[in-house]
C-alpha positions in Angstrom: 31.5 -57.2 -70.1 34.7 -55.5 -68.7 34.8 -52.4 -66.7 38.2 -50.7 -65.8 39.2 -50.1 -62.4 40.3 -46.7 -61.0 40.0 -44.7 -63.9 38.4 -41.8 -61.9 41.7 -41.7 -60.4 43.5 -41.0 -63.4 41.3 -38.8 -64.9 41.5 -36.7 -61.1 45.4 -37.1 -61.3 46.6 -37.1 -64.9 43.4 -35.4 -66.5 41.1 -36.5 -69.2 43.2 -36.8 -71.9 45.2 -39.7 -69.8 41.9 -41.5 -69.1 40.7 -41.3 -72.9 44.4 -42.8 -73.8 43.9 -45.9 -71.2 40.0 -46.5 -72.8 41.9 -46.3 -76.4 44.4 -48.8 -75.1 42.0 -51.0 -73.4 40.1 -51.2 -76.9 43.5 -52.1 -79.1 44.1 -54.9 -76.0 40.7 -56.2 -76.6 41.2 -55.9 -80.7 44.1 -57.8 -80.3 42.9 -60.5 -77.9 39.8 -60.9 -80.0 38.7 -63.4 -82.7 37.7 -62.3 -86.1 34.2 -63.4 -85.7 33.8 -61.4 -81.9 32.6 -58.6 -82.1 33.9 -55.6 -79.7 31.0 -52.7 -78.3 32.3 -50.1 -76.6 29.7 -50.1 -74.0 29.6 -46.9 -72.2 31.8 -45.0 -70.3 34.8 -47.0 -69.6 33.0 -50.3 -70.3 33.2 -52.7 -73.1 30.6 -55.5 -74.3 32.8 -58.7 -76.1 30.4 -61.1 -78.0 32.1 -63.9 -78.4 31.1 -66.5 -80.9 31.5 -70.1 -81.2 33.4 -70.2 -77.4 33.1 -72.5 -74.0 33.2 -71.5 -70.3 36.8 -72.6 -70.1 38.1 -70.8 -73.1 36.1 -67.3 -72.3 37.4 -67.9 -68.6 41.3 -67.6 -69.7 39.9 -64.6 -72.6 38.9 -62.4 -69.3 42.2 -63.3 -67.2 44.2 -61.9 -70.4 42.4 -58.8 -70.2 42.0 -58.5 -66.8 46.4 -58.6 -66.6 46.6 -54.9 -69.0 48.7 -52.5 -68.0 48.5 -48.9 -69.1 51.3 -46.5 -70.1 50.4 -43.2 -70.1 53.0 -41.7 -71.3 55.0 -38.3 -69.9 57.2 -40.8 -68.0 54.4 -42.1 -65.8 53.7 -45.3 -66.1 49.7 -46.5 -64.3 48.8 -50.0 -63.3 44.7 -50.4 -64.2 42.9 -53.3 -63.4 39.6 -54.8 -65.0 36.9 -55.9 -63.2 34.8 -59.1 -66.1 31.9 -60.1 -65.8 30.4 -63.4 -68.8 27.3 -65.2 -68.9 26.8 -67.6 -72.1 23.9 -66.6 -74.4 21.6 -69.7 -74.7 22.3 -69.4 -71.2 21.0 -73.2 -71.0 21.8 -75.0 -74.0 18.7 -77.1 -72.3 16.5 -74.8 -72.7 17.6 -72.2 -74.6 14.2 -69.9 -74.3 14.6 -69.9 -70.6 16.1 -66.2 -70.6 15.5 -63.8 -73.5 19.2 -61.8 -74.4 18.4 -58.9 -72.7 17.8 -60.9 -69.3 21.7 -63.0 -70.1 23.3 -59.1 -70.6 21.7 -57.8 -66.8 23.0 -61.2 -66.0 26.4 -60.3 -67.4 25.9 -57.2 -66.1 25.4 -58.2 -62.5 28.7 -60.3 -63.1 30.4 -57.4 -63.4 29.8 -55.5 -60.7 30.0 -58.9 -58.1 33.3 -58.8 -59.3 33.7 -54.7 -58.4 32.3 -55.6 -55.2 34.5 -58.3 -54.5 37.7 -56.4 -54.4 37.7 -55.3 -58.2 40.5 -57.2 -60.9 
């Protein structure tokens, strides 16, 4: 799950349209980082879901430092630096015991990811 950072500030200083054209961007970044056989939500807001398929913790740990590195042109000669706050959990979340947590329970997981990683300074 990613989550971009500061875009209340470019919607307050460039308007809306600026901050639509970063989310658009932010989806063709994910497109193109992306396997064939992820599949890409846009989650709400200014948030994405990635489910990844056939993927391990080291592999999905260099997918989310790709995407958290994006940089935004805005056009109209100004040029905006966004960051992405990621948050991932695996779904079995125990290969174990892969009934331990239902999906819904790994996505708050994911969820609570996230927004450790706002609270911790953000990017």
């Amino acid at each position: 799950m990613m989550d971009l950072d500061g875009l209340k500030g470019v919607n307050d200083t460039y308007g809306h349209t600026a901050g639509d054209r970063a989310i658009v961007q932010m989806k063709e970044i994910l497109t193109r980082v992306c396997h064939q056989s992820d599949t890409l939500i846009r989650w709400c807001g200014d948030e994405f879901l990635l489910l990844g398929r056939h993927t391990d913790r080291e592999a999905a740990a260099m997918l989310a430092e790709r995407i958290r590195q994006a940089v935004f042109d805005l056009g109209d000669g100004d040029t905006v630096r966004l960051s992405c706050s990621v948050g991932f959990t695996f779904f079995p979340f125990q290969t174990d015991a892969p009934n331990l947590f239902t999906w819904e329970q790994v996505l708050d997981l994911t969820d609570r990811a996230l927004y450790k990683a706002k609270q911790s300074g953000r990017d």
